[in-house]
C-alpha positions in Angstrom: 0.0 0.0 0.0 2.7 2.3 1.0 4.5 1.8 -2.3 1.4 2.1 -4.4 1.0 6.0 -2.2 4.2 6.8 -2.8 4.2 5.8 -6.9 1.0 8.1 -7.3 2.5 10.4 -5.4 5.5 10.4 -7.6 3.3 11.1 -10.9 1.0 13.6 -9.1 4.4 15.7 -8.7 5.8 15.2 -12.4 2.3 15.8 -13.4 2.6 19.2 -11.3 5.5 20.0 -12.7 4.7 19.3 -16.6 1.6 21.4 -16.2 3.9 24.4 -14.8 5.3 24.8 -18.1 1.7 26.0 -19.2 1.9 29.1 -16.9 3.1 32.5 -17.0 6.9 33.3 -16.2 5.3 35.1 -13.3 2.9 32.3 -12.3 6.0 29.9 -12.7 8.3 32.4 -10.4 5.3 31.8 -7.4 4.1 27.7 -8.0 8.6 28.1 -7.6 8.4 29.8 -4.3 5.2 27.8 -3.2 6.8 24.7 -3.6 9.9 25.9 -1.2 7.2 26.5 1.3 4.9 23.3 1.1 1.0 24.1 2.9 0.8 22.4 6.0 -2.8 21.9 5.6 -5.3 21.1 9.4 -4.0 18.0 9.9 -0.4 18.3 9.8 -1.1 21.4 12.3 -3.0 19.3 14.5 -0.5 16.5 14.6 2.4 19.3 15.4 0.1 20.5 18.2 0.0 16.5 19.9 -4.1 16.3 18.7 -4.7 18.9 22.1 -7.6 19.9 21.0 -8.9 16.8 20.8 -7.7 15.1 24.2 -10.3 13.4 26.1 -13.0 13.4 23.4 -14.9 10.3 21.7 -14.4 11.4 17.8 -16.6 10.9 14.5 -14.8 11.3 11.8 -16.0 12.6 8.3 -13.1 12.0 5.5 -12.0 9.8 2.5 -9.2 9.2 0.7 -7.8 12.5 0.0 -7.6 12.9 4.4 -4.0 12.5 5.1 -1.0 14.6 6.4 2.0 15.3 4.5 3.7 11.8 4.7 0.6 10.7 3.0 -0.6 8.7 6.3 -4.0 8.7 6.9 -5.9 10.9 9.3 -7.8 7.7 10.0 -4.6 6.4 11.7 -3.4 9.2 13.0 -6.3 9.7 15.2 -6.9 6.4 16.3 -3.1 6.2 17.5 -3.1 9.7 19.0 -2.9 9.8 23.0 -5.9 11.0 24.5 -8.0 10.8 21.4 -10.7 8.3 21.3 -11.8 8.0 17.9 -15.1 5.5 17.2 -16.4 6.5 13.8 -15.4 7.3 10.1 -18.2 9.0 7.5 -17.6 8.9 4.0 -19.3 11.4 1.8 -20.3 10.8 -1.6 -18.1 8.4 -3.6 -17.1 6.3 -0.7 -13.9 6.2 2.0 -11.7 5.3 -0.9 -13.7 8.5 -3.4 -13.4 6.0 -5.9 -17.5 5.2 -6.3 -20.0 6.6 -8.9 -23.1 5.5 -7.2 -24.7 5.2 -3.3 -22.5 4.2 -1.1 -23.3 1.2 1.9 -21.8 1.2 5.0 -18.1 -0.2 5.8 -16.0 -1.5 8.0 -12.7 0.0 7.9 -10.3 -2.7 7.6 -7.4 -1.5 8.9 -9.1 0.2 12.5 -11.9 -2.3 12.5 -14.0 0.9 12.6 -17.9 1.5 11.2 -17.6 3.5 7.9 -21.3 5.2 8.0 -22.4 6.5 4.6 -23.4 9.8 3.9 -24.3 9.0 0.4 -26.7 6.1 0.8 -29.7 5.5 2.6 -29.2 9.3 4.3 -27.2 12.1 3.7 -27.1 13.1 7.3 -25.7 11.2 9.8 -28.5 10.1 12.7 -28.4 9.5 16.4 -27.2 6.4 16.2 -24.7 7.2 14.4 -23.8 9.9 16.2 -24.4 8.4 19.9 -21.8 8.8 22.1 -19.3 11.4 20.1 -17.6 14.4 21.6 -17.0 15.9 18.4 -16.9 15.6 14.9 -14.1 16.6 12.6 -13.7 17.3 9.0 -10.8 16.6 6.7 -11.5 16.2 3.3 -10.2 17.8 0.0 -13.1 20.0 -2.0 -13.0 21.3 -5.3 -13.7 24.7 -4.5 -17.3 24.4 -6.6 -21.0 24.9 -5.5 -22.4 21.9 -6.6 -19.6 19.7 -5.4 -21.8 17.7 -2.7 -18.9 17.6 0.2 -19.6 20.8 0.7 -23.5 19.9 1.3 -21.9 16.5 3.6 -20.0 19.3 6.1 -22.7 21.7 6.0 -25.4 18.9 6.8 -23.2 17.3 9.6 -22.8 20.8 11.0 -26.3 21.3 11.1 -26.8 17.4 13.4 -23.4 18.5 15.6 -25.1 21.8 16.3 -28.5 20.1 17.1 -26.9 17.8 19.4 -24.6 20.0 20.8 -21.2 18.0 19.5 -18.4 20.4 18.9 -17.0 20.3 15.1 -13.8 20.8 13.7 -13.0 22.1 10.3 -9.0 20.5 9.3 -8.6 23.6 6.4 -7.3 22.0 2.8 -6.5 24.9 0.5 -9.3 25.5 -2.2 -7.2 24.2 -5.4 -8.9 26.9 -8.0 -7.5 29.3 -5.1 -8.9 32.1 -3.5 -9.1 35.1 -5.4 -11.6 34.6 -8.6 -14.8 34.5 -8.2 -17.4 32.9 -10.8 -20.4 32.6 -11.9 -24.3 33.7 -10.8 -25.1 33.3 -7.4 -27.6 30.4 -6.4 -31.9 31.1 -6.7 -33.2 30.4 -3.1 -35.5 28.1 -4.5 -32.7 26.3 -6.2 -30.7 24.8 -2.8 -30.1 21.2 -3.1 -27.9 18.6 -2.4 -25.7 19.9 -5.1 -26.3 23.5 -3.9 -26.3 24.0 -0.5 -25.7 27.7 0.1 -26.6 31.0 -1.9 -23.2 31.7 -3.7 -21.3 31.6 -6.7 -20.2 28.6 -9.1 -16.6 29.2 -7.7 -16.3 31.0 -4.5 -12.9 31.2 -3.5 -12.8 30.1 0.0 -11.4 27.1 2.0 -13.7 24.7 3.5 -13.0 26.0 6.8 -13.7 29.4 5.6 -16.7 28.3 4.3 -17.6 26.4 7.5 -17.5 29.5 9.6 -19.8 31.5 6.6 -22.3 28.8 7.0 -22.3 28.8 10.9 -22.8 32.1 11.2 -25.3 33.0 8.0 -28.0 30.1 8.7 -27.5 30.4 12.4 -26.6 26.8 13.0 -25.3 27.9 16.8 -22.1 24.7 15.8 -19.5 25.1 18.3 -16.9 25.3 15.3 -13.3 24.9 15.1 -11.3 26.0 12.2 -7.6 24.0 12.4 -6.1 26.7 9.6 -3.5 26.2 7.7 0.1 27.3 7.9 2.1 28.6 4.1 -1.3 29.1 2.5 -2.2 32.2 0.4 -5.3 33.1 -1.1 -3.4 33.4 -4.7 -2.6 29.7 -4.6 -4.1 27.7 -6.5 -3.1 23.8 -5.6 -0.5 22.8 -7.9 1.4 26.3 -6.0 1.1 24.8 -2.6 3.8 21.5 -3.2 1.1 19.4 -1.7 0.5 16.0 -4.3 -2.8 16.2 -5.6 -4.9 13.0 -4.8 -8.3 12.5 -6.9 -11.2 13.8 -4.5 -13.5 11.7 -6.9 -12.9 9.3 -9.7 -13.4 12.1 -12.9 -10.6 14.5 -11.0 -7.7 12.1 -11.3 -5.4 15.8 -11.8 -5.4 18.6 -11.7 -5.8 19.6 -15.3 -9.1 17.9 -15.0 -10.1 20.2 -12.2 -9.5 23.5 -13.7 -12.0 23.4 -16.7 -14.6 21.3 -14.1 -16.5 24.4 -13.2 -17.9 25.3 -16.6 -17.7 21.7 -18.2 -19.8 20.1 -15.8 -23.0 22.6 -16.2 -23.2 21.3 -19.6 -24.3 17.9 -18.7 -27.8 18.7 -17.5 -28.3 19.9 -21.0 -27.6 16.7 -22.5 -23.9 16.3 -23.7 -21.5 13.9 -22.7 -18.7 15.5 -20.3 -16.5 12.4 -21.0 -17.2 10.9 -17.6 -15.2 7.2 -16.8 -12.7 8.1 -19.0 -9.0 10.2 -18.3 -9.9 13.1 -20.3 -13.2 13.8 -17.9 -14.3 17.4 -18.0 -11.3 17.7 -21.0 -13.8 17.2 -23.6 -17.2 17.4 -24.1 -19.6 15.5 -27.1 -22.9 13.4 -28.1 -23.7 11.6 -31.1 -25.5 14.3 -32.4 -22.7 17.0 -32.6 -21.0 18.1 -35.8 -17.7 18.8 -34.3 -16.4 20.9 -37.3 -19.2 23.4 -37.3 -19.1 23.5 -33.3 -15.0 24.1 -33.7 -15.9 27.2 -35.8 -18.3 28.2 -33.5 -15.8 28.0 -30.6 -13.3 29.7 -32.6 -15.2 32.8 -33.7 -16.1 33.5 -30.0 -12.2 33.7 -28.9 -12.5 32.1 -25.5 -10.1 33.1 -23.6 -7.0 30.8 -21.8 -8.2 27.5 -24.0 -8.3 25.8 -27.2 -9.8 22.6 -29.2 -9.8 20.7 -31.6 -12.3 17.6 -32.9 -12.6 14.6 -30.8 -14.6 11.4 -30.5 -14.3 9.6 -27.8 -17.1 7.0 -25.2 -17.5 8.0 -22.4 -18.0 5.0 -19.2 -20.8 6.8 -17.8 -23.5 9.6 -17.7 -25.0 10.4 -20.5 -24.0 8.2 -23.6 -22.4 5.6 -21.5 -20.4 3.2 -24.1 -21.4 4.8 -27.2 -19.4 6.5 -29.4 -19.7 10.7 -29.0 -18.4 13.3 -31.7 -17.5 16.7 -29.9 -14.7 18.7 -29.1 -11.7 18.1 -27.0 -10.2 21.5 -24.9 -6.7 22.2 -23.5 -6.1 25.2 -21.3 -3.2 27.1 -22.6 -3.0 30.3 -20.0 -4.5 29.5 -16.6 -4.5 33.2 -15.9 -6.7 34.3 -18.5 -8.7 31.2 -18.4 -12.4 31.1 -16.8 -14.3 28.0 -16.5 -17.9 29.2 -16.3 -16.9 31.9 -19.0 -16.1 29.1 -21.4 -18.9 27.0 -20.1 -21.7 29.7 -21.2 -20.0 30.0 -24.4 -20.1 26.4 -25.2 -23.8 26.5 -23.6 -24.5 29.0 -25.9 -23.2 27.7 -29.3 -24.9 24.5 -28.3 -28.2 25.8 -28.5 -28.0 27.7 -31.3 -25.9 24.6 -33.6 -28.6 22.4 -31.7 -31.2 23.9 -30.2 -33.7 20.7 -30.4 -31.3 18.1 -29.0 -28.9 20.6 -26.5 -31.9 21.3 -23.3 -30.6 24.3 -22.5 -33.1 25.2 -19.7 -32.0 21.8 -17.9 -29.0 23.8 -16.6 -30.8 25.4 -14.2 -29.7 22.2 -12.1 -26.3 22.9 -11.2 -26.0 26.8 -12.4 -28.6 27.5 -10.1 -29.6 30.9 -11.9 -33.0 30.9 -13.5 -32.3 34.4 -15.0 -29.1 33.6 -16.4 -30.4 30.6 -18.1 -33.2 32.3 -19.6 -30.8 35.0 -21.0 -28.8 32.3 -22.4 -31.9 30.7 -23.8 -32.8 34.5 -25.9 -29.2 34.3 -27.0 -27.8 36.9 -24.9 -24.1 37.3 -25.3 -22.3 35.8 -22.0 -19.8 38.6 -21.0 -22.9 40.5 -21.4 -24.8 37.9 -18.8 -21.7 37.7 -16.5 -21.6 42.0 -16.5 -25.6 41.5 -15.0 -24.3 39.2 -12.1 -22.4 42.3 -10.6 -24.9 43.8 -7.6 -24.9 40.3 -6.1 -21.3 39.4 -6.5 -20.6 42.4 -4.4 -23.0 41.8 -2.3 -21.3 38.4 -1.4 -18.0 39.7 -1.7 -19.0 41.9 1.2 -20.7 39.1 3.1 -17.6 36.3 2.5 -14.9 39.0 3.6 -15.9 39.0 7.3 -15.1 34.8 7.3 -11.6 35.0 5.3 -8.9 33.6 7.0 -6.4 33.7 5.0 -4.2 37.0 3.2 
């Protein structure tokens, strides 16, 4: 096992270091200095600090694969060998312990601790009193994507909510957010639109750790959680992941890298509308298709809108699952050429856009509404309204949560 870590680990870092060559001279000059000051993300804080604020108490869990320190051990272990710690439960959010699962998730028996592995992806999302019977507190450590409708977020903000009911104190180990924490994108959420895959009113991307994030939910729905952030040390909110040094281990099974990550955002709203996003295969959120497409005339539609930070080129390809599972789809493959210019939901409205009007009886446009959450903006997209002229009519409530997320930031 520690050989297989240690091999991925390996790749993850060449992998890192190939996509480097994409950046900036600039952006090269910082992922440099990042990496000569490696994150120490919660739970390498935590273990410096001998687990303290953890002695004496009966501890839940809530992690998968990507919860481990910086010798790639996992928190699992570490708690359940730390002095004073007592630790009697694991939860696994969607995609299971090992976030290698496209489908509900049974409870587990963690083979290594003998521990219960209750499933927050199963037969409930929330964990119940008998799960939670006899815990002093629940902690958090898992890698997000930095993305609304990524559903960890929902899994914290849900066990938050059943800690604060039952007065069990919950701690937040901080990961960085890997599309860092600077640029925010996309509408904000409808009120009538929260969801499993939309937990909170704000943007697509909205630049904030999970722990920052934790303490903007605690305080904004009034939960009353006795919250503890663990922050980070060597974190700022300019890094993006492949900056911090840290190896990048797949949250889910269509992130296996980074590169996959970046476009994720704005690729995976196009789903709902009926496309293939390339799901099951390496390439997941890198390419986009259905058999329906005509990838030539969509290519010259791409083209003529200049999108910035990203090109592409023709591409069939079958994807393993989602829509068009095991059959053959034409589309359009994409590479990201300048990660500072690039922006995902930009490019994903575009692509929306050209979609409906190359397709507009197969591409169901107003079936975004699922995970963009904005009925206005999909109706504008639906009249043909030009995106940069959409994203300019998001302004007044981007400032207004710009405002509201400033008084939770943690980091500089």
């Amino acid at each position: 096992m520690f050989r297989i870590r240690s091999l991925r680990v390996w790749l993850q870092r060449a992998l890192l270091a190939g996509f480097c060559c994409g950046l900036s001279a600039s952006a090269q000059e910082k992922s440099a200095q990042a990496a000569a000051a490696r994150t120490e993300t919660g739970i390498d804080v935590l273990e410096a600090q001998n687990f303290v604020a953890l002695n004496g108490k009966r501890v839940g869990l809530i992690t998968n694969e990507t919860g481990v320190n910086a010798h790639g051990r996992r928190t699992i272990d570490l708690l359940e060998r730390a002095d004073g710690v007592k630790l009697v439960a694991i939860f696994s959010p969607e995609h299971g312990i090992a976030a290698s699962v496209d489908a509900d998730v049974a409870n587990a028996t963690d083979s290594a601790s003998g521990l219960p592995i209750y499933s927050l992806y199963g037969s409930t999302r929330r964990p119940t009193d008998a799960m939670l019977n006899g815990i002093d507190a629940l902690v958090f450590d898992i890698q997000d994507a930095g993305v609304r409708f990524y559903t960890y977020v929902t899994t914290m903000g849900y066990c938050m909510e059943e800690a604060a009911k039952r007065k069990i104190a919950f701690f937040v180990l901080d990961r960085p957010n890997p599309l860092g924490g600077e640029i925010i994108e996309g509408p904000l959420l409808d009120p009538d639109q929260i969801s499993f895959v939309g937990y909170f009113a704000m943007p697509v991307r909205y630049a904030m750790t999970i722990g920052e994030l934790a303490k903007m939910f605690n305080a904004e729905k009034k939960m009353g959680a006795d919250l503890h952030v663990v922050e980070m040390k060597n974190w700022q909110r300019g890094s993006m992941y492949w900056m911090t040094g840290l190896p990048w281990i797949p949250p889910s099974p269509n992130l296996p890298a980074v590169a996959n990550l970046v476009p994720y955002p704005g690729i995976e709203i196009l789903q709902a509308g009926g496309v293939s996003v390339g799901r099951g295969t390496e390439d997941a959120f890198l390419e986009f298709g259905a058999p329906w497409i005509h990838p030539e005339a969509l290519l010259a539609e791409l083209k003529r809108r200049s999108i910035s930070g990203a090109s592409f080129e023709a591409r069939s390809f079958t994807p393993k699952a989602g829509p068009y599972a095991e059959e053959q789809c034409e589309g359009v493959g994409l590479t990201v050429t300048d990660r500072d210019k690039f922006r995902s939901i930009e490019m994903g409205l575009e692509i929306a856009e050209a979609l409906h009007k190359l397709y507009p009886r197969q591409f169901q446009i107003a079936k975004m509404i699922r995970l963009l959450g904005s009925q206005s903006t999909v109706e504008r997209l639906e009249r043909g309204d030009a995106p940069k002229q959409i994203e300019s009519g998001w302004g007044a409530d981007l400032a207004k949560f710009g405002a509201m997320r400033a008084k939770y930031l943690i980091y500089r």
